[in-house]
Every structure is written in structure tokens, then in C-alpha cells.
Backbone bond lengths (Angstrom), bond angles and torsions (degrees), N, CA, C in turn:
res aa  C-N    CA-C-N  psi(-1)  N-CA   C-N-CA  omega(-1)  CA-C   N-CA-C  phi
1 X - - - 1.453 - - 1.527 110.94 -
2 X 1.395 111.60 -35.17 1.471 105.31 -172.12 1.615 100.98 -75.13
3 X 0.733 109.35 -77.75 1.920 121.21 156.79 1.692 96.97 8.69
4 X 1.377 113.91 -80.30 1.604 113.69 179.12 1.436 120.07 -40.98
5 X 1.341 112.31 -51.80 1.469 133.58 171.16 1.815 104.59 -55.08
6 X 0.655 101.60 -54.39 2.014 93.64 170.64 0.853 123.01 -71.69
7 X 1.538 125.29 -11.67 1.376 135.87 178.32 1.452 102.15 -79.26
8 X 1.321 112.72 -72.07 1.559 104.86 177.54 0.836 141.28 -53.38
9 X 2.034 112.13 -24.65 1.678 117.17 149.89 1.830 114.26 -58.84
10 X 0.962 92.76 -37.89 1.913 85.37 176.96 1.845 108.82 -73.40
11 X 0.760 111.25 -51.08 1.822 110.89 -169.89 1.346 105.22 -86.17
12 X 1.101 131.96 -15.34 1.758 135.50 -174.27 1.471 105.72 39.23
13 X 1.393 112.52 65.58 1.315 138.23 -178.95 1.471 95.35 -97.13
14 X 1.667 115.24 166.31 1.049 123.71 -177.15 1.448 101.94 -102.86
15 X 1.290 114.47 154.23 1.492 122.06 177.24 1.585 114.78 -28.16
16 X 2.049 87.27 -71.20 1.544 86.48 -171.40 1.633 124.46 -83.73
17 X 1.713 113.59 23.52 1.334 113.18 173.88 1.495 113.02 -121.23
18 X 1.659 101.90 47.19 1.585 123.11 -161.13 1.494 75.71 -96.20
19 X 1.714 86.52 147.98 1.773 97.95 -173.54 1.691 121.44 -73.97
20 X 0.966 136.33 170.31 1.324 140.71 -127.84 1.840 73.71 -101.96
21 X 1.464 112.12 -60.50 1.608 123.64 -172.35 1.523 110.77 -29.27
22 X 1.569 127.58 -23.80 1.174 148.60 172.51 1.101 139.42 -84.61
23 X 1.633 149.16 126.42 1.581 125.30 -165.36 1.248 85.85 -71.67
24 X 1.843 91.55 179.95 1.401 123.35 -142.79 1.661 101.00 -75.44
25 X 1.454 114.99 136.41 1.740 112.87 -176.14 1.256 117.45 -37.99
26 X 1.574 132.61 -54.94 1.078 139.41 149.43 1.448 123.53 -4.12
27 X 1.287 114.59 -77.95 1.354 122.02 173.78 1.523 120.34 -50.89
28 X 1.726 109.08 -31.76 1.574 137.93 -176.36 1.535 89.74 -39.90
29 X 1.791 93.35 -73.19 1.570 135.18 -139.72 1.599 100.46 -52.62
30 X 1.532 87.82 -56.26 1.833 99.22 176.04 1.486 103.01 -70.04
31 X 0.779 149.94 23.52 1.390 129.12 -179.85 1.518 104.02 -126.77
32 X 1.298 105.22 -32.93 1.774 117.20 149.06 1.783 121.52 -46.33
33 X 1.302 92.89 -70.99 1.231 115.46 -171.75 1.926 106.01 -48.68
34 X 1.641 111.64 -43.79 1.609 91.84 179.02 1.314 99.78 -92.93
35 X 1.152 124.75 -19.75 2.021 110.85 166.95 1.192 117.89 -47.90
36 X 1.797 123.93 -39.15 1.357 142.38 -169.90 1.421 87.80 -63.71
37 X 1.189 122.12 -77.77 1.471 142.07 -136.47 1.352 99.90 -79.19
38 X 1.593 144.15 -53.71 1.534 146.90 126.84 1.748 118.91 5.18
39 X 1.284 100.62 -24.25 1.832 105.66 -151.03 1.602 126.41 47.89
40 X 1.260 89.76 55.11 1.840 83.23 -172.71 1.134 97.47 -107.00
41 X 1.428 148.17 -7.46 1.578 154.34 -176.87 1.496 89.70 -68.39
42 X 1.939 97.81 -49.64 1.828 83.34 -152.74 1.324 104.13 -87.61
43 X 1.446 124.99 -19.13 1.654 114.28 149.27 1.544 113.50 -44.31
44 X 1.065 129.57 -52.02 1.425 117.47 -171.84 1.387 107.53 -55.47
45 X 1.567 113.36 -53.20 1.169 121.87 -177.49 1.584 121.58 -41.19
46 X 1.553 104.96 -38.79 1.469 109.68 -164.03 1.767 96.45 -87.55
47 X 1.391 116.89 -37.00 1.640 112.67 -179.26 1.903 106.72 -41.26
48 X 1.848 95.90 -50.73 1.323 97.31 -152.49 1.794 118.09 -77.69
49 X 1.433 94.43 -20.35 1.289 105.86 153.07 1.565 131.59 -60.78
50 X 1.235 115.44 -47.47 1.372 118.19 157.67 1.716 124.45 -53.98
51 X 1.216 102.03 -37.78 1.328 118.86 171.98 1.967 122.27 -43.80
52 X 1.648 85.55 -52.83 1.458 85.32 -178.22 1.280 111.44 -119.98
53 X 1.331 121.54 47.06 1.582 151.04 163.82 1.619 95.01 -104.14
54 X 1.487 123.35 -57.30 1.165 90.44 -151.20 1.991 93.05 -98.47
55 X 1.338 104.32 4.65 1.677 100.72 157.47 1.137 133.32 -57.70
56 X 1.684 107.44 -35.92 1.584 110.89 -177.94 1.525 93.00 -90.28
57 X 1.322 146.97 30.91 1.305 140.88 -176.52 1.538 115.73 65.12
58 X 1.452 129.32 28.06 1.256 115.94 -162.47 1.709 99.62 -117.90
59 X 1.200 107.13 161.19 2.090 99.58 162.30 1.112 109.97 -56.15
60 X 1.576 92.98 172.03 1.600 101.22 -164.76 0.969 112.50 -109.12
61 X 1.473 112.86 13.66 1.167 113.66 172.63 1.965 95.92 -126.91
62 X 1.989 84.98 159.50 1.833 93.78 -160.74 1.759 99.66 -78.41
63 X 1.223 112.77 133.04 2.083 102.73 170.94 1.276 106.90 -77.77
64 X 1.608 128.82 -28.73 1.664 96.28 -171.55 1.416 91.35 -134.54
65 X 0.949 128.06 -158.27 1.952 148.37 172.86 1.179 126.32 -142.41
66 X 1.117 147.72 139.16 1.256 123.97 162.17 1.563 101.79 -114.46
67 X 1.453 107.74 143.26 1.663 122.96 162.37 1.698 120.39 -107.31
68 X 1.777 83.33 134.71 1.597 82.33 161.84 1.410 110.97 -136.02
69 X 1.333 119.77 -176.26 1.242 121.73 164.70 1.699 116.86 -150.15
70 X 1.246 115.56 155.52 0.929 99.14 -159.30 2.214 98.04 -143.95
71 X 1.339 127.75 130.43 1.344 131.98 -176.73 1.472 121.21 -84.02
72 X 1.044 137.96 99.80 1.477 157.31 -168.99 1.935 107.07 -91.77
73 X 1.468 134.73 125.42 1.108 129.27 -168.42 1.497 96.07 -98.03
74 X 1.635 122.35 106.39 1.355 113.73 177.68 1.971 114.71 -116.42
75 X 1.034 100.05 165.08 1.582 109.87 161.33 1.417 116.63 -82.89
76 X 1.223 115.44 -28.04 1.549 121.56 -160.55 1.389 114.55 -72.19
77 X 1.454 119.11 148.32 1.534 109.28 144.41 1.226 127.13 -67.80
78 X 1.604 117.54 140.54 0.884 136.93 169.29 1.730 141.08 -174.54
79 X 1.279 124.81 153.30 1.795 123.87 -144.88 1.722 92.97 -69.52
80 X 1.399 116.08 -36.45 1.261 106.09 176.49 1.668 128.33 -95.23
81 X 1.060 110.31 59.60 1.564 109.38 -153.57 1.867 82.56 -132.21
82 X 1.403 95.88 151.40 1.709 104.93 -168.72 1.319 90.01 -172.05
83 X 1.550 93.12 179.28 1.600 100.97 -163.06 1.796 100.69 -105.72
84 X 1.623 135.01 150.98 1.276 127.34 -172.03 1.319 103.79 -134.75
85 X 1.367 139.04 86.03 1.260 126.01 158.81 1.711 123.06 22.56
86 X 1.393 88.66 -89.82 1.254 116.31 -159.71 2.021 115.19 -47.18
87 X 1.412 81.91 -47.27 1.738 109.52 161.63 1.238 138.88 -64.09
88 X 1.603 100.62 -32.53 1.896 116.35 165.56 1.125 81.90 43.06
89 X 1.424 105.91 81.57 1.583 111.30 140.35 1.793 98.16 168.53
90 X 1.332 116.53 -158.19 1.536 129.46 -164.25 1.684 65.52 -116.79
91 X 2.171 103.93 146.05 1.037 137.47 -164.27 1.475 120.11 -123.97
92 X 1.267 137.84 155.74 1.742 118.66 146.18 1.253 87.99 -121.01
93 X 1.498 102.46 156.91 1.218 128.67 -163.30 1.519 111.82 -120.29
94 X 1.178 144.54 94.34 1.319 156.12 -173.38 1.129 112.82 -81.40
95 X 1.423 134.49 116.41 1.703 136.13 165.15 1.045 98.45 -148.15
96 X 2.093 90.45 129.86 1.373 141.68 -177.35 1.516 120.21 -105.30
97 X 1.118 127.29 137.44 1.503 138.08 -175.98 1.360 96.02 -133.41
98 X 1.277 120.72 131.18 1.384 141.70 178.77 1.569 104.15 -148.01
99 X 1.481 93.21 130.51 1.620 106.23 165.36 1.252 119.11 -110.84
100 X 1.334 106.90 154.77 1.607 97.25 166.96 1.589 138.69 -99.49
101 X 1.385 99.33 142.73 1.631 89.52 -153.22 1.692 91.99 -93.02
């Protein structure tokens, strides 16, 4: 299951055009969906980050971040959507935090 789940983060495939070599998306989706919702992604996330912090010899914890954000011209609803000048029109609004590993 995890295997499937990295697959579709690597290929940015759609659920249901998850490869055959894989159980069924369904089963994928849910198996995502209570890992998501559990917080166990972002536990993983935070182990593996620590992981290769303290590989390159560094703390294990990150010193700085960087943020960005970035304005997308959509139709859709949505919580981050605002209005942008520049764009003349209704927006989504994307913000990113990246550390360095």
C-alpha cells in the first residue's frame, strides 16, 4: 500500500489510473485517507526528516524555512481563493514552507 502511495506521488497519476501491479485504488485511497487523517504521513515525514539531518551530522531539528507563495487564476471554490489585481479575476492562493535539509 505504501509503495502505491509513492507511486502516485512520483508519477502524479490519478487515483483510478493507478497501475494494475498495485491493489485496487480504492483500497489505495482509503489507506491514504486514514494515514492522512491519523497523522501518520506527518510522523513519517518528521522521523525521515530527522533521519537525514542527523546523517549529514546536523540537528534534528531544521534552523530556518523558507516560504513562498504563489497565485493560481481559478474558477473553483475555494478557502484560499481572493481577489489579485494583477490577475483580474478570483485567485487560489498557494503557500509553501520548505526547509533545508
Amino acid at each position: 500500500m505504501v509503495n502505491a502511495v509513492l507511486y502516485l506521488v512520483k508519477t502524479g497519476c490519478q487515483w483510478r489510473n493507478l497501475s494494475k501491479d498495485f491493489p485496487n485504488w480504492k483500497a489505495v485511497f482509503m489507506f491514504y485517507y486514514r494515514a492522512k487523517k491519523n497523522g501518520v504521513w506527518d510522523k513519517v515525514q518528521q522521523m525521515l526528516v530527522k533521519k537525514v539531518l542527523t546523517s549529514k551530522g546536523k540537528d534534528e531539528t531544521p534552523t530556518y524555512a523558507r516560504i513562498d507563495s504563489q497565485s493560481v487564476k481559478t474558477v473553483s471554490a475555494s478557502q484560499n481563493r481572493g481577489y489579485d489585481g494583477g490577475k483580474r479575476g478570483v485567485i487560489l492562493f498557494i503557500n509553501i514552507i520548505t526547509i533545508r535539509l
